[in-house]
N, CA, C and O atoms as CSV, one atom per row, in Angstrom:
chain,resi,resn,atom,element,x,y,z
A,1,UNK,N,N,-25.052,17.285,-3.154
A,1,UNK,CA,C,-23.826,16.674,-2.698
A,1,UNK,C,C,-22.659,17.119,-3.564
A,1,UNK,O,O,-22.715,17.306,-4.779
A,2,UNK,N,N,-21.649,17.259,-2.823
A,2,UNK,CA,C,-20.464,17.936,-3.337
A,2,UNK,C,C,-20.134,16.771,-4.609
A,2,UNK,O,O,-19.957,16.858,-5.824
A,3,UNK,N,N,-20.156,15.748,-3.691
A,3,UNK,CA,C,-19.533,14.346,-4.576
A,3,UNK,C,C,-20.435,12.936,-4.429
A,3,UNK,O,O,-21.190,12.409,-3.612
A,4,UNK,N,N,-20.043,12.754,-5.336
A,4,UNK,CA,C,-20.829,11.279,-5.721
A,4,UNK,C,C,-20.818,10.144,-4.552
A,4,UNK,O,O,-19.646,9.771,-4.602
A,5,UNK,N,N,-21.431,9.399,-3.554
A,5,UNK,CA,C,-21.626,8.774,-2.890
A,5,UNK,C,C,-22.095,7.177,-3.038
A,5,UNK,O,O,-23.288,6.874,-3.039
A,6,UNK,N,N,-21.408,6.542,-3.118
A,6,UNK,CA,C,-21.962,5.067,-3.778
A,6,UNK,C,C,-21.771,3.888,-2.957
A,6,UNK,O,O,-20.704,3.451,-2.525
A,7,UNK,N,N,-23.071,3.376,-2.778
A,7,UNK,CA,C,-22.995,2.185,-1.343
A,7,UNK,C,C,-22.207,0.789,-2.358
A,7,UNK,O,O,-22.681,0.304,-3.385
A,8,UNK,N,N,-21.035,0.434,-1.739
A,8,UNK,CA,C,-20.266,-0.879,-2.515
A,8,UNK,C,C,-20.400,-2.191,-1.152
A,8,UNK,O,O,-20.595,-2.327,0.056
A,9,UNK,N,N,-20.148,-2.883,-2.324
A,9,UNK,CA,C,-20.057,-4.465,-0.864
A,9,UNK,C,C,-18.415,-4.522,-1.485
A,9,UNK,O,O,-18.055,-4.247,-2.630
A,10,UNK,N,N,-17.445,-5.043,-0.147
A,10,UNK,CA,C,-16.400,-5.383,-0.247
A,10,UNK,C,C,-16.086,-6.690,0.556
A,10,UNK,O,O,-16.569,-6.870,1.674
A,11,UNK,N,N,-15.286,-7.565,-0.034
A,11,UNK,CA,C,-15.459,-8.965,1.013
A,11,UNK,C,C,-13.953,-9.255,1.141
A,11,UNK,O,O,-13.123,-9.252,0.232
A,12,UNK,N,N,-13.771,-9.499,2.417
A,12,UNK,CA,C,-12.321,-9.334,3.113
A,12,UNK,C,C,-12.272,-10.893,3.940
A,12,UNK,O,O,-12.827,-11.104,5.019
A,13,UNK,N,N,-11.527,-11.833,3.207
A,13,UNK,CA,C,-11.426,-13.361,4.495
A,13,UNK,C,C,-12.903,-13.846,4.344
A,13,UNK,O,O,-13.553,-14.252,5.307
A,14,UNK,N,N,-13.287,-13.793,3.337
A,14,UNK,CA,C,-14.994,-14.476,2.712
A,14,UNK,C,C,-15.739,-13.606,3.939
A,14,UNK,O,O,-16.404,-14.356,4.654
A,15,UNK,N,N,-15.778,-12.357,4.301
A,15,UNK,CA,C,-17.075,-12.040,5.000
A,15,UNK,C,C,-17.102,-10.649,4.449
A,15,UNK,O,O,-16.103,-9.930,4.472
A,16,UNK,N,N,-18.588,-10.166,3.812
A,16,UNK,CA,C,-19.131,-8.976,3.284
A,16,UNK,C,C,-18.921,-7.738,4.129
A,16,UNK,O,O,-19.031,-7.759,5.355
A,17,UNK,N,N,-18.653,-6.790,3.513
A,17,UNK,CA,C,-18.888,-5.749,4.309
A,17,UNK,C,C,-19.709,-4.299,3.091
A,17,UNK,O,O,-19.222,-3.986,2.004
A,18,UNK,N,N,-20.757,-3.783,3.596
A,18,UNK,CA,C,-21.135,-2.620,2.978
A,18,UNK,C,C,-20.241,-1.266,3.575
A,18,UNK,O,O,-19.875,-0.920,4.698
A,19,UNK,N,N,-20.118,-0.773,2.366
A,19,UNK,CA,C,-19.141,0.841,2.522
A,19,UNK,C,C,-19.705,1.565,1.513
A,19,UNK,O,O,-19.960,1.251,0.351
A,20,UNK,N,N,-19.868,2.610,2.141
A,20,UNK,CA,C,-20.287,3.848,2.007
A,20,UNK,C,C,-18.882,4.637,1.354
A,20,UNK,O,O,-18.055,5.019,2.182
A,21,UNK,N,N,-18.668,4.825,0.243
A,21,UNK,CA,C,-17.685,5.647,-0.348
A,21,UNK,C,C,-17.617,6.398,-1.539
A,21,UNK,O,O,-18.325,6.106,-2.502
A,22,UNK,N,N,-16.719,7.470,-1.556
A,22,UNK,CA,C,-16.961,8.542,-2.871
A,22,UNK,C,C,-16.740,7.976,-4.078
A,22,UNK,O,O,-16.398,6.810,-3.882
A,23,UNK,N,N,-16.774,8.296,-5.516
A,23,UNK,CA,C,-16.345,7.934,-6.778
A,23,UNK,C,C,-15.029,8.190,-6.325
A,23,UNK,O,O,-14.609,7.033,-6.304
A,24,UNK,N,N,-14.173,8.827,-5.984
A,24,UNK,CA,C,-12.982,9.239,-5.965
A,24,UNK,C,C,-12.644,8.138,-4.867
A,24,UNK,O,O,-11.568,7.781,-5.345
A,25,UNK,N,N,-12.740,7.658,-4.179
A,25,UNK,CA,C,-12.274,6.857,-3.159
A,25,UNK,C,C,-12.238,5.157,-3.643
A,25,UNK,O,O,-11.488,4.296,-3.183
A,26,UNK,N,N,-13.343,4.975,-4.764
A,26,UNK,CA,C,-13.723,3.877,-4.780
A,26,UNK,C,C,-12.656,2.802,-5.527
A,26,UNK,O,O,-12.497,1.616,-5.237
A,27,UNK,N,N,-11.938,3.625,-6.638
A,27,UNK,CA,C,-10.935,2.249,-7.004
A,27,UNK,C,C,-9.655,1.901,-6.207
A,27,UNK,O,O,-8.929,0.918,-6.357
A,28,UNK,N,N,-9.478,3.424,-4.894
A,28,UNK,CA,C,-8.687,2.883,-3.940
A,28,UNK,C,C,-8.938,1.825,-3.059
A,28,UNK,O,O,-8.079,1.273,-2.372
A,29,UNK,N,N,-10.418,1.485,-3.096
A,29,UNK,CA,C,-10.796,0.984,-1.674
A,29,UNK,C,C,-10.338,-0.435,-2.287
A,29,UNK,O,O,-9.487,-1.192,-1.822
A,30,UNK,N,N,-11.247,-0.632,-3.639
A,30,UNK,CA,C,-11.117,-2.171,-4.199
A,30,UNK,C,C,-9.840,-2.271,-4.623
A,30,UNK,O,O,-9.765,-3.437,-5.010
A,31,UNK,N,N,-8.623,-1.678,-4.812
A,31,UNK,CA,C,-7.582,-1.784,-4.722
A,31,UNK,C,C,-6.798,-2.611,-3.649
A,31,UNK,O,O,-6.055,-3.569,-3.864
A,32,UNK,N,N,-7.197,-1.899,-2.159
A,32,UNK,CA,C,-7.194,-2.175,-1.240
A,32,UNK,C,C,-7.584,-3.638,-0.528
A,32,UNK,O,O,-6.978,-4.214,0.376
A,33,UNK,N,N,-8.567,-3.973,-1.101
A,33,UNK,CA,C,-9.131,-4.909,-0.918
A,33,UNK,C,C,-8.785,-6.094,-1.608
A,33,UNK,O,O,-9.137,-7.240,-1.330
A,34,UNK,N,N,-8.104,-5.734,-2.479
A,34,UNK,CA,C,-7.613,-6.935,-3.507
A,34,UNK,C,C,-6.446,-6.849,-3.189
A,34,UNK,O,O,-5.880,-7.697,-3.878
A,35,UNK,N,N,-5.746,-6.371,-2.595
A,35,UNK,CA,C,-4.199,-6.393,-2.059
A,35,UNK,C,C,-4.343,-6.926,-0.619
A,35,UNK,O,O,-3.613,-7.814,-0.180
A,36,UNK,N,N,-5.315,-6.341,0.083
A,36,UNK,CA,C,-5.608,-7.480,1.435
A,36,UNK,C,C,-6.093,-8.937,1.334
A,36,UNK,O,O,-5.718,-9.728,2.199
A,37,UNK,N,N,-6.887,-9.340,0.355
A,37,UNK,CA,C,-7.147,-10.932,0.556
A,37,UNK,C,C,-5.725,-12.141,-0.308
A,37,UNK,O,O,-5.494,-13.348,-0.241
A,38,UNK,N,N,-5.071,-10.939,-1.065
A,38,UNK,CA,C,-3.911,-11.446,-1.819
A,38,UNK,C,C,-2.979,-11.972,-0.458
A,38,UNK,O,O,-2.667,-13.155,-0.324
A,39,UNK,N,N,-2.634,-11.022,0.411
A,39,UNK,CA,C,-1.481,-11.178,1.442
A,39,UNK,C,C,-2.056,-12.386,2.321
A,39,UNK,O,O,-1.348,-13.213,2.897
A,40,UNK,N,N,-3.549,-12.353,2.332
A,40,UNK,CA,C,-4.319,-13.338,3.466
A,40,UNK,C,C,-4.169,-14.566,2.990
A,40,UNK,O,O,-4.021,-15.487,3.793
A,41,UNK,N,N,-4.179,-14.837,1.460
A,41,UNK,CA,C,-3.981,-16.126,1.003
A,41,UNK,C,C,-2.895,-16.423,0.730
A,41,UNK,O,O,-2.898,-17.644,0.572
A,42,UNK,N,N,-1.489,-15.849,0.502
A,42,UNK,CA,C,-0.612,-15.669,0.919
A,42,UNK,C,C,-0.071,-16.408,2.440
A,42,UNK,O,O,0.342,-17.559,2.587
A,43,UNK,N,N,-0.208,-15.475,3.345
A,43,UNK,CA,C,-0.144,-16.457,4.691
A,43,UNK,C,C,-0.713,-17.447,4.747
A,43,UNK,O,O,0.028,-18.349,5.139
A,44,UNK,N,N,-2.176,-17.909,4.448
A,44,UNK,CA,C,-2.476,-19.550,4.308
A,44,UNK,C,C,-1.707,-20.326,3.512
A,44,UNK,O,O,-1.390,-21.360,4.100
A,45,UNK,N,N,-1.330,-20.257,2.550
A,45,UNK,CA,C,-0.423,-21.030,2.302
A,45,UNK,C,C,0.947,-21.325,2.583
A,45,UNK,O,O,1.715,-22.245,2.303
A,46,UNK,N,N,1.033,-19.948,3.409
A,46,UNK,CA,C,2.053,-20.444,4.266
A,46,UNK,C,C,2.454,-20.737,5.416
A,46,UNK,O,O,3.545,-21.291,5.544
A,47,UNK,N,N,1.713,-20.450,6.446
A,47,UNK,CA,C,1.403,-21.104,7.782
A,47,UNK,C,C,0.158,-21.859,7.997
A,47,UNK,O,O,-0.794,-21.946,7.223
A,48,UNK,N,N,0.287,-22.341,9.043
A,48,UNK,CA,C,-1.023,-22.848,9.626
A,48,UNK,C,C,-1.634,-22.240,10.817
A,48,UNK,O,O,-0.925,-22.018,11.799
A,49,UNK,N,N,-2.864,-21.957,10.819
A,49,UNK,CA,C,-3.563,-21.315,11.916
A,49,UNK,C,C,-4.752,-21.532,12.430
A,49,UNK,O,O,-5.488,-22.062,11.597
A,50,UNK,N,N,-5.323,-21.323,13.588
A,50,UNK,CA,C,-6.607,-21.726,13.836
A,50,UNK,C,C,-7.409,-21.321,13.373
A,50,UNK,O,O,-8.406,-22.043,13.354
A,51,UNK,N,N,-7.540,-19.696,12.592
A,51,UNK,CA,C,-9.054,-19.422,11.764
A,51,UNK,C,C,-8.214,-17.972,11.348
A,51,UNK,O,O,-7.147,-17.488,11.724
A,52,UNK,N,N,-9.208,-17.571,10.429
A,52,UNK,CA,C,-8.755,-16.070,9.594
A,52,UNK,C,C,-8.386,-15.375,10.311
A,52,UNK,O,O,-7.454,-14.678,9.908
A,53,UNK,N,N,-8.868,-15.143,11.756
A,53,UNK,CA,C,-8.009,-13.808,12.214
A,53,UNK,C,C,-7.182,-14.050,12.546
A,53,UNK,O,O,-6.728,-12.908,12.472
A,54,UNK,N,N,-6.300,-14.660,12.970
A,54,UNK,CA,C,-5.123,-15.269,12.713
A,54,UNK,C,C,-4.211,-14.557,11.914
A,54,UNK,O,O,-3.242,-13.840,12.161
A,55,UNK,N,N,-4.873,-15.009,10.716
A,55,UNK,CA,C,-4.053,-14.429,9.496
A,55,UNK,C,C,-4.348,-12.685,9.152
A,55,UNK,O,O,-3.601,-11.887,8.586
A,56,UNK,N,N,-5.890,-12.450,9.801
A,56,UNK,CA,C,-6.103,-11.043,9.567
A,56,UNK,C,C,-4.711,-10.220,10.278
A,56,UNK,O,O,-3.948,-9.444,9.702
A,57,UNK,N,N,-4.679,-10.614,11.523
A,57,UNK,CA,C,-3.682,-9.814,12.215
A,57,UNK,C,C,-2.431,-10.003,11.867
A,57,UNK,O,O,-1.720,-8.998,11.882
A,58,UNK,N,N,-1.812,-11.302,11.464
A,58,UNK,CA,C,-0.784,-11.583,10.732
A,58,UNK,C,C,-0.596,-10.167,9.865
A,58,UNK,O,O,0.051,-9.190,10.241
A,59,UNK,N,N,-1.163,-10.274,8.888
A,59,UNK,CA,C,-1.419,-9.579,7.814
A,59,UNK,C,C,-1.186,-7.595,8.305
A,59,UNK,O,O,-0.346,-6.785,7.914
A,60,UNK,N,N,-2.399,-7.438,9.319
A,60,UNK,CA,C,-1.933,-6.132,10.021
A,60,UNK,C,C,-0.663,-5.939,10.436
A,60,UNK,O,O,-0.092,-4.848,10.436
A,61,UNK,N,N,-0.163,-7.061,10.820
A,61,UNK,CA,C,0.996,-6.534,11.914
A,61,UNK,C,C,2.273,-6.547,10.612
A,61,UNK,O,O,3.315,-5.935,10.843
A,62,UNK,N,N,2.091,-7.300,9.227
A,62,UNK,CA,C,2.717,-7.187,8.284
A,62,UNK,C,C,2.761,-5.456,7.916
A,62,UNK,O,O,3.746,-4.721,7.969
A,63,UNK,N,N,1.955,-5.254,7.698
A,63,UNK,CA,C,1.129,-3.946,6.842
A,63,UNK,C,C,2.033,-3.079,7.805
A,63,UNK,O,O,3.140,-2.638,7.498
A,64,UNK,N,N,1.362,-2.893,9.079
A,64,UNK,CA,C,1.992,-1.533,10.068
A,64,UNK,C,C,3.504,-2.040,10.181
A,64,UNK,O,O,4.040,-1.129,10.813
A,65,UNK,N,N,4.537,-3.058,9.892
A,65,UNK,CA,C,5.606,-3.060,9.955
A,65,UNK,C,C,6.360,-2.221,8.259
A,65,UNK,O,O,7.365,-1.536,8.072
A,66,UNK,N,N,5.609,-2.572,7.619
A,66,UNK,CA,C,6.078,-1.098,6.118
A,66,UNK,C,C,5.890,-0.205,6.282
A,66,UNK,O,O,6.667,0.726,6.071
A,67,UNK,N,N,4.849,-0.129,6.699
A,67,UNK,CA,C,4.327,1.375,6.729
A,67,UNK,C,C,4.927,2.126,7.949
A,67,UNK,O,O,4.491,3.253,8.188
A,68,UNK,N,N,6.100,1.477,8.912
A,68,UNK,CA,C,6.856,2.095,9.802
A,68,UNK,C,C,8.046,1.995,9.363
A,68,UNK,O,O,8.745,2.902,9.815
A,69,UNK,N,N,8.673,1.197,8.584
A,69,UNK,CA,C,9.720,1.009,8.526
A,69,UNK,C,C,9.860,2.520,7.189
A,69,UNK,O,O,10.764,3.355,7.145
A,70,UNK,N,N,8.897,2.438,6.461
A,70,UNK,CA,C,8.209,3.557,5.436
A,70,UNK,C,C,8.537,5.132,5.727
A,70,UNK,O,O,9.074,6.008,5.050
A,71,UNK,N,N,7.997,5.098,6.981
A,71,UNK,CA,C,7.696,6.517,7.424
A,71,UNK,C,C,9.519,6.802,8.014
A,71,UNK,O,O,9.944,7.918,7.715
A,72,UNK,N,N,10.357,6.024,8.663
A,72,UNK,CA,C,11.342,6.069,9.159
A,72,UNK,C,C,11.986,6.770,8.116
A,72,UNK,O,O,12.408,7.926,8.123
A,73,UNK,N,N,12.010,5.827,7.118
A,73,UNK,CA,C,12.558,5.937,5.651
A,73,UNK,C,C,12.813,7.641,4.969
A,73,UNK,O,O,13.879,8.120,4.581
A,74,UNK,N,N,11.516,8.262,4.995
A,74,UNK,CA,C,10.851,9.155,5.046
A,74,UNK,C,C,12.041,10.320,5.712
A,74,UNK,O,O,12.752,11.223,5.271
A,75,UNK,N,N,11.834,9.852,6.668
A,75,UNK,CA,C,12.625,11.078,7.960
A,75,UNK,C,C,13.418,11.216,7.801
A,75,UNK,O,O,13.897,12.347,7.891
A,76,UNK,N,N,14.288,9.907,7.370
A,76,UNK,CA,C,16.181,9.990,7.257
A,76,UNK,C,C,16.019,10.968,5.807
A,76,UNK,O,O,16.514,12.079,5.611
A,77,UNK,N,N,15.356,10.340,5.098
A,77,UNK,CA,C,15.615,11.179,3.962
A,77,UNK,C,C,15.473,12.824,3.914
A,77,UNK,O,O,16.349,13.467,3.336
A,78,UNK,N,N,14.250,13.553,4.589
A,78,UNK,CA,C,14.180,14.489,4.633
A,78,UNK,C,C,15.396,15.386,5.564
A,78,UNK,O,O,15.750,16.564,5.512
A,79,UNK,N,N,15.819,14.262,6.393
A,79,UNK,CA,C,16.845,14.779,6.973
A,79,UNK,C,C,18.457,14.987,6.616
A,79,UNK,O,O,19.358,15.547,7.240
A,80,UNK,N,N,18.431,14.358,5.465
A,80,UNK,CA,C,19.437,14.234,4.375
A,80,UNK,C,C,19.241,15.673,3.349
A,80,UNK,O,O,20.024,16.462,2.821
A,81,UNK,N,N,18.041,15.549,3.392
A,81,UNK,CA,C,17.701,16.608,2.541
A,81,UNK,C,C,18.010,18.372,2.739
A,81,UNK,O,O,18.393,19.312,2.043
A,82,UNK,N,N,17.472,18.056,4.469
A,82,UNK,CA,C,18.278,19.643,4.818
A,82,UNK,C,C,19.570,19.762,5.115
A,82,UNK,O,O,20.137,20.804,5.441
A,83,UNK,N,N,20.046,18.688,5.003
A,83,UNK,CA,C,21.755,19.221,5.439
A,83,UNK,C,C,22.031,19.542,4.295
A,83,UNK,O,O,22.693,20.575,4.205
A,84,UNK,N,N,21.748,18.998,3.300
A,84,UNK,CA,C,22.190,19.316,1.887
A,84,UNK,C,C,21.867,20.986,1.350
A,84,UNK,O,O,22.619,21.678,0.663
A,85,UNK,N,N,20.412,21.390,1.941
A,85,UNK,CA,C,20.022,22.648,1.442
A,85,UNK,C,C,20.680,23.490,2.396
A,85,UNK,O,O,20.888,24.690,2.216
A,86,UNK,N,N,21.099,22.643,3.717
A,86,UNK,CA,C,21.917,23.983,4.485
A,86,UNK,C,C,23.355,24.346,4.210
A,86,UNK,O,O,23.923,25.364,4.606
A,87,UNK,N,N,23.975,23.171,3.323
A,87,UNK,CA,C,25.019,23.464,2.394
A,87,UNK,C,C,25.257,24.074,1.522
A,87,UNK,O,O,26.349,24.640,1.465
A,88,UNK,N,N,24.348,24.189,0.531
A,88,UNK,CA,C,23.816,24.605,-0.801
A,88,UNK,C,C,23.487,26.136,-0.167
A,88,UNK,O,O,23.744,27.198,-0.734
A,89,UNK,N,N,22.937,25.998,0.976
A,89,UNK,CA,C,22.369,27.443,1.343
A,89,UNK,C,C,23.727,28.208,1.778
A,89,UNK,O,O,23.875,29.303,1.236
A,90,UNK,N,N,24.766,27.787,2.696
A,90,UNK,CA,C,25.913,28.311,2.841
A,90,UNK,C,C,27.044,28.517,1.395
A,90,UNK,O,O,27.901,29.388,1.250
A,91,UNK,N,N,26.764,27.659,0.681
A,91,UNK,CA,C,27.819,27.796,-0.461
A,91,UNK,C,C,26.924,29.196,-1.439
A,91,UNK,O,O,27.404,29.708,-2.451
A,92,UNK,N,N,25.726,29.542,-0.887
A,92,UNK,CA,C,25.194,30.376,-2.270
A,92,UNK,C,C,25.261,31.631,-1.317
A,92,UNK,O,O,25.159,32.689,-1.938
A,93,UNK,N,N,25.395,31.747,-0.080
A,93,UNK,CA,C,25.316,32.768,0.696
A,93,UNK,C,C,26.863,33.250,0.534
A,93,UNK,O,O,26.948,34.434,0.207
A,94,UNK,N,N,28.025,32.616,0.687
A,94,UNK,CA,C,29.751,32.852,0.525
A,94,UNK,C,C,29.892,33.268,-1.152
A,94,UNK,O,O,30.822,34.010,-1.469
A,95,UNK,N,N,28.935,32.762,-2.215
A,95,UNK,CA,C,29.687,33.603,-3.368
A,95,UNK,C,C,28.911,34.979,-3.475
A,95,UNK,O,O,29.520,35.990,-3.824
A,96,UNK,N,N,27.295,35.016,-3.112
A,96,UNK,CA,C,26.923,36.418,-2.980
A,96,UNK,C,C,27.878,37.254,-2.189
A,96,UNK,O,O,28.145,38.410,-2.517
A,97,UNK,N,N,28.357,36.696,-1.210
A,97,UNK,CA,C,29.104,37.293,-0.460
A,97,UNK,C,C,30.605,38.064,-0.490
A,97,UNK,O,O,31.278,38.876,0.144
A,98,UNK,N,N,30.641,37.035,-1.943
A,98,UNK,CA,C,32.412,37.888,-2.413
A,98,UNK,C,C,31.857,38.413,-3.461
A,98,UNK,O,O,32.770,39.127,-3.876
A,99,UNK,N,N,30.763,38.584,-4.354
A,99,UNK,CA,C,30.914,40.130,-5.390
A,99,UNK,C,C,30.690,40.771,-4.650
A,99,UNK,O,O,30.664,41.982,-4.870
């Protein structure tokens, strides 16, 4: 094996789950996982709901609203970015241009 393979239990809203993941993957996952039951207890204490998924999806629909508002973020910027190099690119093209 290229890489190290290590069966972990991870528990998300008190229910187990086994995962299959690399050494390299693994302090992202429990990272992950400790930042998801943080936000879940989080919303319990601050709403009320009929049962965890509730709050699981709460929680998703939290998550995919950064991570879009994120990526938007992203775009404007890169798009900031080439007007700037197409400036930079015209101002370096006009002084080659007068020696």
């Amino acid at each position: 094996m290229s890489e190290d393979v290590l069966n972990i239990n991870v528990t998300i809203a008190d229910r187990s789950y086994k995962m299959r993941v690399t050494r390299a993957e693994e302090e992202s996952v429990r990272r992950s996982v400790k930042e998801i039951n943080e936000r879940l207890k989080g919303l319990q204490n601050q709403y009320r709901a009929n049962d965890k998924q509730d709050y699981i999806a709460m929680a998703y629909l939290m998550d995919k609203v950064d991570s879009m508002s994120n990526e938007t973020k992203i775009v404007n910027e890169d798009k900031a970015l080439g007007t700037k190099l197409t400036e930079l690119d015209a101002l370096l093209s006009d002084f080659v241009g007068k020696e």
